[in-house]
C-alpha angles and dihedrals in degrees: 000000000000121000096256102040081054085051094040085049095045091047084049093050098044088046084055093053087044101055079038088061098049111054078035081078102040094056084047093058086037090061086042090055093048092053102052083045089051085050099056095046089049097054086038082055103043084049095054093039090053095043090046082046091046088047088044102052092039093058086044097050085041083054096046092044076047094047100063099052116090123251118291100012117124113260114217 
């Protein structure tokens, strides 16, 4: 291999690793990014979940206190 062909070959290759390193962080902000976005969705999710099971168990505990009165006496 000639001089220049080797030198030719070695800026090629550095170009490469360059152009590697950056959109390597890129993809590493990218996967930052996800995961904060995963965060957020997962703590949305736990705070709807508790206040539907809150609602839930309140209107279940409201129809079992109702369940045990007789017909056509007022539930309170």
């Amino acid at each position: 291999m000639s001089p220049t062909s080797l030198a030719r070959c070695a800026r090629a290759l550095s170009a490469r690793a360059r152009r590697a390193a950056r959109s390597g962080r890129d993809a590493g902000a990218s996967a930052l990014e996800w995961a904060i976005i995963a965060a957020v969705v997962v703590v949305a999710a736990s705070l709807i979940g508790g206040a539907i099971y809150k609602i839930v168990q309140d209107k279940s505990s409201a129809l079992e206190k109702c369940a045990s009165v007789a017909v056509g006496t007022a539930c309170s």
